[in-house]
C-alpha positions in Angstrom: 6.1 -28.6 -8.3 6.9 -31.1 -5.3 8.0 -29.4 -2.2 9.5 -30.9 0.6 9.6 -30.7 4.0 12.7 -32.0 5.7 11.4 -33.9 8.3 10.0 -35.9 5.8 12.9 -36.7 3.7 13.4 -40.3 4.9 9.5 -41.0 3.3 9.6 -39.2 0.1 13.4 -40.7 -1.0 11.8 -43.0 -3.2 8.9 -40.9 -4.5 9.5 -36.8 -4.8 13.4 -37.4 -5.3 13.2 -40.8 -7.9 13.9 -38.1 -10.9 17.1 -36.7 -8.9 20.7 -38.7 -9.6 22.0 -41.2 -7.2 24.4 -39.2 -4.0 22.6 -35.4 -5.6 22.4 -32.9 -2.8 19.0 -32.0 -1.2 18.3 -28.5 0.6 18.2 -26.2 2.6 21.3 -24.9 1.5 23.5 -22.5 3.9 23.4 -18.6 3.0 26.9 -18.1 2.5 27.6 -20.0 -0.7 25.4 -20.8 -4.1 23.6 -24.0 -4.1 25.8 -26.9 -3.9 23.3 -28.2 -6.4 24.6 -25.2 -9.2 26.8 -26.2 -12.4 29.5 -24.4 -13.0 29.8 -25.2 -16.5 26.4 -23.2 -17.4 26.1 -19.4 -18.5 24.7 -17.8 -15.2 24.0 -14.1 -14.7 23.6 -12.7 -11.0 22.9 -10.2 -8.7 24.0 -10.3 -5.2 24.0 -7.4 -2.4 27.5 -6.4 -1.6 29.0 -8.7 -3.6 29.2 -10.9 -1.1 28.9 -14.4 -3.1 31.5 -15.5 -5.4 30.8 -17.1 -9.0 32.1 -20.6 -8.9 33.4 -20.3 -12.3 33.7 -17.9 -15.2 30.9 -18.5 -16.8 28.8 -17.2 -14.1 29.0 -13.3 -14.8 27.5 -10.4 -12.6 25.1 -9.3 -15.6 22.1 -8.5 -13.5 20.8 -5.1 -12.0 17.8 -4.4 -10.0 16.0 -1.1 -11.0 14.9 1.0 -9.2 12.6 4.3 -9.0 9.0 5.4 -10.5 6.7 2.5 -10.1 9.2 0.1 -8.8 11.3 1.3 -6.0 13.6 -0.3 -4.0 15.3 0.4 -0.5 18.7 -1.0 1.1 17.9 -3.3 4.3 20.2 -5.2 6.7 18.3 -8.0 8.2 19.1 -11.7 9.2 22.5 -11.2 9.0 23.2 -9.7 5.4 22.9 -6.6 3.8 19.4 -7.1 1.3 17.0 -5.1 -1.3 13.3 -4.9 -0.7 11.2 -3.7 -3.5 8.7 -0.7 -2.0 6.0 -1.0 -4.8 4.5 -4.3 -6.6 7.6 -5.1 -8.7 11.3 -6.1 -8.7 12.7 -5.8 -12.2 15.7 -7.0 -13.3 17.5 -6.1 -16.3 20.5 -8.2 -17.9 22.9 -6.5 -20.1 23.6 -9.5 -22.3 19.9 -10.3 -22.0 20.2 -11.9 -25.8 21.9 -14.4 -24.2 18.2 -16.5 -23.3 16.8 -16.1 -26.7 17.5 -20.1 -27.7 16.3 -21.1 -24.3 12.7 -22.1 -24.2 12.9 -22.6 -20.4 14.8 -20.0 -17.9 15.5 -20.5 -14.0 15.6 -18.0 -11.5 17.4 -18.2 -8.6 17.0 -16.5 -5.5 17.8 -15.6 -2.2 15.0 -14.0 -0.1 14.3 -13.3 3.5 11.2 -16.0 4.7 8.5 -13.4 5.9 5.3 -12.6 5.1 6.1 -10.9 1.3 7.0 -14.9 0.0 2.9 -15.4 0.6 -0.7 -14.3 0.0 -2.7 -12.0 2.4 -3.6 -15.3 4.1 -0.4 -16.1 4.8 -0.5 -19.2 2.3 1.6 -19.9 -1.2 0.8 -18.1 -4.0 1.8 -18.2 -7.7 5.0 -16.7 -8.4 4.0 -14.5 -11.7 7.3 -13.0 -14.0 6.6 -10.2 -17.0 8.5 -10.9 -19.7 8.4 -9.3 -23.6 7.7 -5.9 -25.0 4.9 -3.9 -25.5 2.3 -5.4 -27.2 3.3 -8.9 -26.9 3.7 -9.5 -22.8 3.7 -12.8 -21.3 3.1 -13.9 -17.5 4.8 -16.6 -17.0 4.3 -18.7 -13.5 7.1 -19.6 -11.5 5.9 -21.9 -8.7 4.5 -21.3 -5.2 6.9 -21.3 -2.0 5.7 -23.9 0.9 4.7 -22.3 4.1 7.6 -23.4 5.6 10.0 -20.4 4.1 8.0 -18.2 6.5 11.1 -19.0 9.0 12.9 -15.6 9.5 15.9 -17.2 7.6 17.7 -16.4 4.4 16.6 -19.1 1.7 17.5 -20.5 -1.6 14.4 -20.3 -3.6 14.4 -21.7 -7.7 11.6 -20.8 -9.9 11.4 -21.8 -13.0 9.3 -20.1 -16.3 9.0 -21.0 -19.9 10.2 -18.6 -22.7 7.7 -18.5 -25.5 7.3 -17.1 -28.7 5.9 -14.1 -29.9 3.8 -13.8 -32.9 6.7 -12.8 -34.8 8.2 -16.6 -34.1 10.9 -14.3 -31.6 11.1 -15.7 -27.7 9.7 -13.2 -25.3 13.3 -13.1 -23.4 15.9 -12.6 -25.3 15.2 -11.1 -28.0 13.6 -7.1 -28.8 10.6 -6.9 -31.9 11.4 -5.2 -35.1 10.3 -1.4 -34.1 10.3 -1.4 -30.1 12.6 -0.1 -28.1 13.8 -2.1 -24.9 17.2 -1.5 -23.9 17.1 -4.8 -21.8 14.6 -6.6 -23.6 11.5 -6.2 -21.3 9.3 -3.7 -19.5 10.5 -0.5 -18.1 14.2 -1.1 -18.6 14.3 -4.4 -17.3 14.5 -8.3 -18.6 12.2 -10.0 -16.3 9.9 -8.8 -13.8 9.1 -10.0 -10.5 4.9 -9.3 -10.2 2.9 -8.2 -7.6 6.4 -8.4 -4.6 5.4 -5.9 -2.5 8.0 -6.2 0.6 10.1 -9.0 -0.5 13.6 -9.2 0.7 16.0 -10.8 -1.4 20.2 -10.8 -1.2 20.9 -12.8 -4.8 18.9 -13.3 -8.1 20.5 -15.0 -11.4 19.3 -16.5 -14.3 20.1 -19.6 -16.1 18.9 -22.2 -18.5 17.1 -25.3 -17.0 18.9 -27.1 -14.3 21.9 -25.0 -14.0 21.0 -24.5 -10.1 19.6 -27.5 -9.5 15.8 -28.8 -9.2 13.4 -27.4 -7.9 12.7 -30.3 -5.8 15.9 -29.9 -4.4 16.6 -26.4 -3.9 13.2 -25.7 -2.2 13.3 -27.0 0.9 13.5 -24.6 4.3 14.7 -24.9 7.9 12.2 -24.8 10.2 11.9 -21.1 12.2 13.3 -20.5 15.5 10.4 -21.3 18.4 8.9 -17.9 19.8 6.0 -16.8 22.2 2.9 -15.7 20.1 2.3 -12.0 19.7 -0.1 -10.5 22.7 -3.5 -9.1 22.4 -2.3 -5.6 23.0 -1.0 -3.3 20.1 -0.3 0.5 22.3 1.7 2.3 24.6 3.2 5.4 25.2 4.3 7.9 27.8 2.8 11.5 28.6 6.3 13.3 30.0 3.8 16.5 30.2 1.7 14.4 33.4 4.6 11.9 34.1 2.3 8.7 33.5 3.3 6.2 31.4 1.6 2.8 29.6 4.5 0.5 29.4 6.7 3.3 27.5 10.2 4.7 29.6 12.0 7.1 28.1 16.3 5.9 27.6 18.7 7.7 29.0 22.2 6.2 28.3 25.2 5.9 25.9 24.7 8.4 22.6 21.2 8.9 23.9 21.1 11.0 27.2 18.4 13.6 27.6 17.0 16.4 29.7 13.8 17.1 30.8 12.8 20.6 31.5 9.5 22.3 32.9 7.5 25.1 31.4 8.5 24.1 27.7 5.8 25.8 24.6 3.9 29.1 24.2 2.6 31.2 27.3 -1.1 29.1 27.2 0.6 25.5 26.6 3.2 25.2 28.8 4.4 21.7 29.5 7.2 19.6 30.8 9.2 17.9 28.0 12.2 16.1 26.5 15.0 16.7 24.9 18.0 15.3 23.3 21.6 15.9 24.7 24.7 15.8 23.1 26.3 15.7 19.4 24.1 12.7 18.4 20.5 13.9 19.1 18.9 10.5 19.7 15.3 10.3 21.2 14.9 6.6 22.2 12.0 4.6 23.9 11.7 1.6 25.9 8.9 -1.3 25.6 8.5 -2.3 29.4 7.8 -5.8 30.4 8.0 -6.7 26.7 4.2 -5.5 26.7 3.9 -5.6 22.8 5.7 -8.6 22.1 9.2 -10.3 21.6 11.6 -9.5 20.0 11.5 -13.0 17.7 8.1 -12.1 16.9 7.7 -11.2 13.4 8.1 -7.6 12.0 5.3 -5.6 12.3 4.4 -2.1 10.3 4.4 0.4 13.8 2.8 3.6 14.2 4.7 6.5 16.2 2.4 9.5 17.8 4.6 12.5 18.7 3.6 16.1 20.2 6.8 17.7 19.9 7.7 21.5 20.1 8.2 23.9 17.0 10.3 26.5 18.6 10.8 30.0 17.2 14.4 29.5 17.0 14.2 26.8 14.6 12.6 29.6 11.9 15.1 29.0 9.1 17.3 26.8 10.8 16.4 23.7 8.9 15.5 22.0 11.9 14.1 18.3 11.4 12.8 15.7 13.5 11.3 11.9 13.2 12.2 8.1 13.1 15.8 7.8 12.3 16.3 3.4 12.4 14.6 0.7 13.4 15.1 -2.9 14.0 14.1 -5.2 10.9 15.4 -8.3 12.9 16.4 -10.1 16.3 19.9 -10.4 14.6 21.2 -6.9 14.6 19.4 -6.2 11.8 18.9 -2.2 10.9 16.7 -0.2 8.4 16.8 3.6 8.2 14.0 5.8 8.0 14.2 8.2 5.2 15.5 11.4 6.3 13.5 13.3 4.0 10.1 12.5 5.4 10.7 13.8 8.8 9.0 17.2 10.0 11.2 20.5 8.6 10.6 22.6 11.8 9.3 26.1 10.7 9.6 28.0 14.4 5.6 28.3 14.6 5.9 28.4 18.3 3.2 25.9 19.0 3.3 22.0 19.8 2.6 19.7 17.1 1.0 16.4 17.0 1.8 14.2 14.4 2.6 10.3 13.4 4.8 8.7 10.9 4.3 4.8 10.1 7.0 2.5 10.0 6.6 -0.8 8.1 8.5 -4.1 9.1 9.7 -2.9 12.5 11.2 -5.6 14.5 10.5 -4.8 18.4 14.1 -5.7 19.2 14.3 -2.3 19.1 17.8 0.1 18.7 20.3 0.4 21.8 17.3 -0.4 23.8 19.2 -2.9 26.2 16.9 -5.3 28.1 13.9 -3.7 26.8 12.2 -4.0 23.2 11.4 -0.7 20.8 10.4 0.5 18.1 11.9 3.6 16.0 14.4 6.0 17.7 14.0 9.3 16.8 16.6 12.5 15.5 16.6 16.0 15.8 18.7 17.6 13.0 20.2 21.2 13.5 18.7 21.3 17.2 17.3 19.9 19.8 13.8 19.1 19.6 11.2 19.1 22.9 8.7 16.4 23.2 5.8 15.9 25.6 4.1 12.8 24.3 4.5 9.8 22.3 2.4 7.1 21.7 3.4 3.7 19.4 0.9 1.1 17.9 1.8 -2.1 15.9 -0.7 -2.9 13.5 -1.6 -6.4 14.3 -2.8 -8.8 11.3 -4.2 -12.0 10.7 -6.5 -13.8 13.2 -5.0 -11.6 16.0 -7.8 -10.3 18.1 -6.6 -6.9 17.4 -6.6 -7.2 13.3 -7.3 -4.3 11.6 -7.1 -1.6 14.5 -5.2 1.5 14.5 -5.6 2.7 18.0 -3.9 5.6 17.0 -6.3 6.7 13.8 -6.7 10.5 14.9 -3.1 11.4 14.7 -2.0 11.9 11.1 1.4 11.7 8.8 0.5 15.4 8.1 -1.2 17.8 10.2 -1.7 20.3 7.6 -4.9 18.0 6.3 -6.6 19.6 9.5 -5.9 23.4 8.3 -6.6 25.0 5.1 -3.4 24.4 3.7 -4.3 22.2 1.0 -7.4 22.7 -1.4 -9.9 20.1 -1.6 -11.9 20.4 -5.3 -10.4 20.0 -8.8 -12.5 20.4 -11.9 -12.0 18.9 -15.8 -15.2 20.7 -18.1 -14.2 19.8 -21.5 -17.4 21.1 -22.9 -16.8 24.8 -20.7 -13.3 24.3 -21.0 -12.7 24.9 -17.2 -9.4 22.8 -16.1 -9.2 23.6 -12.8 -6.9 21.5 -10.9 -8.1 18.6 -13.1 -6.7 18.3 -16.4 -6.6 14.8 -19.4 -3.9 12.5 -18.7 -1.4 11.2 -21.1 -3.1 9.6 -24.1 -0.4 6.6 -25.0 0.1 3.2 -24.2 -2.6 1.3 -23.5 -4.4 4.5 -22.8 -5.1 5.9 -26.1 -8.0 8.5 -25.6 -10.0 10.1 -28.3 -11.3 13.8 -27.3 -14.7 14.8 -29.6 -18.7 15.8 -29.6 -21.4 13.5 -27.6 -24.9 13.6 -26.5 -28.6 13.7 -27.8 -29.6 16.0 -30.4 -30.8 18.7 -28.1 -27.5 18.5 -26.3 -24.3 17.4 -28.0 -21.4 18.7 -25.5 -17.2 17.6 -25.6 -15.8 14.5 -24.4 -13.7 11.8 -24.4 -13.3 8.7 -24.5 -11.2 5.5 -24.9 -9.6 4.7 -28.1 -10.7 0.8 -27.7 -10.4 -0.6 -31.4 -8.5 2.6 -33.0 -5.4 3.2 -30.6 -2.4 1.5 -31.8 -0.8 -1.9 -31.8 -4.9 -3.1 -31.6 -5.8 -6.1 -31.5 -3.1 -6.9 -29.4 -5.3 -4.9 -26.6 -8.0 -2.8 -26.7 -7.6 0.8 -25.7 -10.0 0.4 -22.4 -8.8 3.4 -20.0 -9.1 7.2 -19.5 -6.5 8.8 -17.2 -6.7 12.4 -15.8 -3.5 14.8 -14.2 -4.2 16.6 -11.2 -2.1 19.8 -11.9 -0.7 22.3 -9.4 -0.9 20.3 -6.6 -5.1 21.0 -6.5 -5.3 18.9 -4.1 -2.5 18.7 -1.8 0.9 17.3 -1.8 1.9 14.1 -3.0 3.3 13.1 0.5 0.2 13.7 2.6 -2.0 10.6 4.1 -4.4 8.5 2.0 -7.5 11.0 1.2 -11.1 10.3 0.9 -11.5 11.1 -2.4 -15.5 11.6 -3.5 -15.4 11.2 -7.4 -18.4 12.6 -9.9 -18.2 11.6 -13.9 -21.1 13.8 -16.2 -20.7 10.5 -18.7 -23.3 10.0 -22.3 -25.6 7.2 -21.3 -25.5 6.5 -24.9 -28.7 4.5 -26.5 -25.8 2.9 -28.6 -23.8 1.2 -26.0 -26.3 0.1 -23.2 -24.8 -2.7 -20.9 -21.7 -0.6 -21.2 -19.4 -0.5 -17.7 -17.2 1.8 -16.4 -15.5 2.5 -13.4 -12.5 4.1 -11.2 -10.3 0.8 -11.5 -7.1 1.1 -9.8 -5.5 3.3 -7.9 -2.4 3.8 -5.4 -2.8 3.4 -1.6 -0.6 3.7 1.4 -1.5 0.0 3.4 0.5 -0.3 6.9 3.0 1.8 5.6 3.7 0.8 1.7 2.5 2.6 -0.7 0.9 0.2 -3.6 -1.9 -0.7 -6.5 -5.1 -1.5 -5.6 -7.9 -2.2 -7.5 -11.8 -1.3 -6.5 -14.6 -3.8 -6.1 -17.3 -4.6 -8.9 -19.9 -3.3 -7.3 -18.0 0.5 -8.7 -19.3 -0.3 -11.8 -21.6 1.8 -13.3 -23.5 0.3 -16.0 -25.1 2.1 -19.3 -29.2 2.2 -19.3 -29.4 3.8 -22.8 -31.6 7.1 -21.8 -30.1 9.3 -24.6 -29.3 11.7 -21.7 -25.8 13.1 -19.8 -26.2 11.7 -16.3 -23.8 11.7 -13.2 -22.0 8.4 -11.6 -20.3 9.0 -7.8 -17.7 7.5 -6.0 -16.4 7.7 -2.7 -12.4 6.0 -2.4 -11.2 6.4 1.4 -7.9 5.4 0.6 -6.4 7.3 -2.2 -2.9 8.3 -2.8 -2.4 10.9 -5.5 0.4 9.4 -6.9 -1.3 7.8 -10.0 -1.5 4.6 -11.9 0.1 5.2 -15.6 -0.4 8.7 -14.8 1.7 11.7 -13.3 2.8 14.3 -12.2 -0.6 13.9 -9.9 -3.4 11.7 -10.3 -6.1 9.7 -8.8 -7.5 6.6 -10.3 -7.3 5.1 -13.4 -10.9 4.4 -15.5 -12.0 1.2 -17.1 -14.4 1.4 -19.2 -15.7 -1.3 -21.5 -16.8 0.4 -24.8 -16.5 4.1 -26.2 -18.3 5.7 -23.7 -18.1 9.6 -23.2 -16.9 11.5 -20.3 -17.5 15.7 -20.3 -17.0 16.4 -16.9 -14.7 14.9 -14.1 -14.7 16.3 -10.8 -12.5 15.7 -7.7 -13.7 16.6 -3.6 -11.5 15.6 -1.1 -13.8 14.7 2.1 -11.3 16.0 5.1 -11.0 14.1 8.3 -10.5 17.0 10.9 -10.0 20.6 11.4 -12.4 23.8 10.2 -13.8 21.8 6.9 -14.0 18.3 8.6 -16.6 15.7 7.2 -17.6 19.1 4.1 -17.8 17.5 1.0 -17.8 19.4 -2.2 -19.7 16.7 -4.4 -22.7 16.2 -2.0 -25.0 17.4 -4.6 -23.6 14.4 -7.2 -24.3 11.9 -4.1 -26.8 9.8 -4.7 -30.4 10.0 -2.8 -30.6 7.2 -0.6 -34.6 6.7 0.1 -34.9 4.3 3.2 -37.4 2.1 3.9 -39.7 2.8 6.9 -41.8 0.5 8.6 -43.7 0.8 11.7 -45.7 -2.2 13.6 -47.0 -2.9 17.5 -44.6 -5.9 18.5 -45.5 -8.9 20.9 -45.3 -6.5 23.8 -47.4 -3.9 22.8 -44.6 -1.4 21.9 -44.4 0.7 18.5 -41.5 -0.7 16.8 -39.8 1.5 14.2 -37.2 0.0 11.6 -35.1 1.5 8.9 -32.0 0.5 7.7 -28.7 0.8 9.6 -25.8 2.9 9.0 -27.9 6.0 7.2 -27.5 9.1 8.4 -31.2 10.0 9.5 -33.1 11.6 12.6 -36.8 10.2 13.4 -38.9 12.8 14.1 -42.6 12.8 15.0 -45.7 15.2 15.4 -49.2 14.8 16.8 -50.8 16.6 13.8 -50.0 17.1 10.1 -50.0 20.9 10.9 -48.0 20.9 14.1 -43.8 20.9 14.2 -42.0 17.8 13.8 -39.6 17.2 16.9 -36.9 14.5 17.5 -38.3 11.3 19.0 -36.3 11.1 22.3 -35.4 7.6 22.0 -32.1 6.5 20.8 -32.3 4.3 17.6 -30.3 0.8 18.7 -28.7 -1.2 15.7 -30.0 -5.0 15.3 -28.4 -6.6 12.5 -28.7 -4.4 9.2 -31.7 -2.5 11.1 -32.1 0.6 13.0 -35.0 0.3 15.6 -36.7 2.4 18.1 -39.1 1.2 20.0 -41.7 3.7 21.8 -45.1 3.2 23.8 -48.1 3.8 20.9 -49.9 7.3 21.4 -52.9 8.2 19.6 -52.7 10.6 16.0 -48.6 10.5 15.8 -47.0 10.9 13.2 -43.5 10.0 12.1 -40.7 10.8 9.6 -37.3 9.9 8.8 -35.3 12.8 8.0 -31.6 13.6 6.5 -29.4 16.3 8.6 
């Protein structure tokens, strides 16, 4: 695909367009109208938010509906001028009611409009492919639809064409248009859709149709972007907040003006905690914030996901009352733009009669803030059924990139759910198919392409339940092998849905089966909450545990920091999804969550399945006559020492200081000592 930029126009006339008719029409194209490029005369279907864009003839037809829900939601956005839809998970699918419409076509275009951010590109921030799922369970295709040039990244709304072949099925039927003898695709695709948009995690688009080729245009014409407004880079700072409690402030004011006046009152909380606080006046309830001195950036700078710190009051009178508080809307542009928080993720006030510390995170959060006047902001906050007191709040924006500040969460020890610090939720689950304990823990849904076979394993001496993956018996083989095992966490085990990523320690009793050595397995994917969207990831290769053949049940372990419990294939609960290569036996699965504060912080139920790190220890007299030990760095061990065999190891008083991958301490040499590494 040949992208241009248009600067360069004038020097690629003769080249890039030569294929393109004398007086055609070259991009970028305005917003507010299709492609000038488009002919009329072709069967269309579309999709456009608000119905804002009219067909330029009647043989373009709204026939297309984005889906939304289960493993690809969407949410309504304004930004950049136009109402949008931004798909929340890894897909946008799109079904098209007269789908049979495509099944002479061997190639299909696909329009669209999308908002130029970050979502049209890799991690990097550079193209990527485009990849589209088309067909029916068990003939899918991937089609690639082309790359997007840099240049789309311009804050604007753009006209972007890809274009992907149709191609047959074993059956000699085309993957679009068309439905297999048997299946059951109401749309002719995946999950009730037609075509699916792969891997889209936060794109923003306004239109989407589909066409045979060259009823939009070429590619070479369509794709080419204005050039984004200039702006200030983004500072290297990424916090501040105000204490109302101790009236000090880090570049934070609190707004008091139009639908968002407030008082602030002394001796607010229990009798030990009383502090000075804030509240909401009036009918509306707002809670807004200033950015002082524009202190975390402009407001042209790009969206960022922010964090938002809050120690508010739960006051008895809100027992029953159904009292919530949190973000309410947020900037998503420079333009006016304005997303809404979901309501239903704010904190129901019980009337504990304590303070509360939590955090919410808000992705693509523009800091042009919401009726913050001269200043910049982030979310403004609601208080529904009453007025809610608050002494502190705190916001971060998650820098990316090569920022200096990439990475950070200066924020990290205030949590989307305090109730991961208490003993609200439990932190073990338990599958035993050979004692038949399901605790928590139970098999997942054997379908799909996760046929699982439950039966007897093991050496003579000990043959125990199991299961395994179909591989070569499920059905529809061998279109795909039957390579995954899938397990339900029941009864909530573990905690809600809706509470922060967990560290999840994992432990698998599996048959190291003589039969099958050089067999893998592993946790594979699983769902995680980055920067505020929940999505699939996948672990590295270094999780895989690989098959010795002892002709003995042994344990593999796993530690996931990360982990959502919303499942991959799997529900109501569940954590990752196993790979694993060949028909290898699992009897016992069990889950530990490894909680990051309160009474059980750091406790993990699975320690015993850990494995026994043995460090190396080395000991020598250095260039100036010191004893230098060295072990490696990042192991949680105490050196200890003793003049005699017989006597009591001690702590060596030295802090260990970290040189590369080594720990080292280095100590004057004293005659008959003895030392030891040794494991809390």
């Amino acid at each position: 695909m040949i992208i241009m930029r248009p600067l360069r126009i004038t020097l690629l006339l003769c080249g890039a367009l030569a294929g393109l008719s004398a007086g055609a029409q070259i991009g970028p194209f305005p917003p507010t109208d299709w492609p000038t490029t488009r002919q009329a005369d072709k069967t269309v279907h579309y999709y456009v938010t608000g119905g804002l864009l009219a067909p330029p003839s009647e043989t373009w037809t709204p026939d297309l509906q984005v889906l939304t829900g289960g493993d690809q939601p969407t949410g309504d956005i304004s930004i950049g001028g136009f109402p949008g839809l931004k798909a929340l998970g890894n897909y946008l699918n799109v079904a098209d009611v007269a789908f049979t419409e495509w099944a002479d076509d061997e190639v299909i275009d696909i329009l669209v409009q999308a908002y130029g951010d970050a979502a049209l590109f890799n991690s990097a921030g550079e193209p990527r492919n485009f990849t589209f799922l088309t067909g029916v369970l068990p003939d899918l295709a991937f089609p690639v639809g082309g790359q997007v040039a840099v240049e789309a990244r311009n804050r604007k709304w753009n006209w972007i064409l890809f274009r992907i072949p149709n191609g047959f099925r074993p059956d000699g039927t085309r993957f679009v248009g068309s439905v297999p003898e048997g299946a059951v695709a109401p749309a002719g695709g995946v999950n009730g859709g037609t075509i699916r948009f792969e891997a889209v995690q936060n794109l923003i688009v306004r239109a989407i149709a589909f066409g045979p080729q060259g009823a939009f245009g070429e590619p070479e014409a369509i794709n080419v972007f204005s050039p984004a407004d200039s702006c200030d880079p983004e500072p290297d700072t990424n916090l501040v907040g105000i204490n109302v409690n101790t009236s000090s402030t880090n570049h934070l004011v609190v707004l008091n003006d139009g639908d968002q006046t407030v008082t602030v009152e002394p001796n607010v909380g229990p009798a030990n905690d009383k502090r000075t606080a804030v509240r909401a006046n009036g009918t509306g309830n707002y809670l807004n914030f200033g950015i002082t001195d524009n202190y975390l950036g402009l407001s042209c700078n790009d969206p960022r996901t922010v964090k938002v710190c809050v120690e508010f009051y739960d006051d008895p009178a809100f027992a029953g009352a159904e009292v919530r508080f949190g973000p309410e809307a947020y900037a998503t542009d420079d333009q006016g733009g304005i997303g809404f928080y979901p309501g239903d993720q704010r904190q129901l006030l019980a009337g504990s009669g304590a303070w509360i510390k939590r955090s919410w995170v808000v992705p693509a959060v523009s800091l042009k803030g919401i009726n913050t006047g001269t200043l910049t902001g982030g979310p403004r906050f609601v208080s529904e059924n009453g007025q809610v007191f608050v002494s502190r709040v705190d916001i971060a924006v998650f820098r990316v990139g090569n920022h200096p500040l990439a990475g950070q969460d200066p924020l990290a020890d205030c949590f989307t759910d305090p109730n991961i610090c208490t003993d609200a939720y439990g932190s073990f689950a338990e599958l035993d198919l050979h004692q038949n304990i399901r605790n928590g823990l139970d098999l997942g849904s054997s379908g799909g392409d996760q046929v699982m076979v439950e039966g007897e394993a093991g050496p003579a001496s000990d043959k125990r339940n199991g299961i395994r993956p179909a591989r070569d018996e499920g059905p529809n083989f061998p279109n795909f092998q039957h390579n995954y095992l899938n397990f339900a966490i029941t009864d909530e085990a573990l905690g809600p849905t809706s509470q922060p990523n967990a560290n999840l320690a994992i432990c698998v009793t599996y048959y190291d089966d003589p039969a099958l050595a050089g067999a893998r397995f592993k946790p594979e994917v699983y769902q995680s909450d980055r920067n505020g969207v929940t999505g699939i990831v996948g672990t590295p290769d270094s999780f895989n545990v690989i098959l010795e053949g002892t002709d003995q049940w042994r344990e593999a372990y796993w530690e996931i920091p990360d982990m959502k419990f919303l499942g991959v294939n799997q529900g109501p609960q569940a954590a990752a999804r196993f790979f694993v290569s060949d028909k290898v036996f699992f009897s016992r699965i069990r889950y530990a969550v490894i909680r990051p504060c309160g009474p059980h912080a750091g406790e993990n139920a699975l320690a015993a399945c850990k494995p026994v790190v043995v460090p190396a220890l080395s000991a020598a007299i250095n260039t100036e006559g010191q004893l230098e030990i060295r072990w490696p760095a990042g192991l949680d061990y105490i050196l200890e020492s003793v003049p005699a065999l017989t006597g009591t190891w001690q702590p060596v008083s030295v802090a260990p200081v970290t040189e590369g991958d080594q720990s080292v301490v280095r100590l004057t040499p004293t005659a008959d000592s003895y030392y030891r590494l040794r494991q809390p």
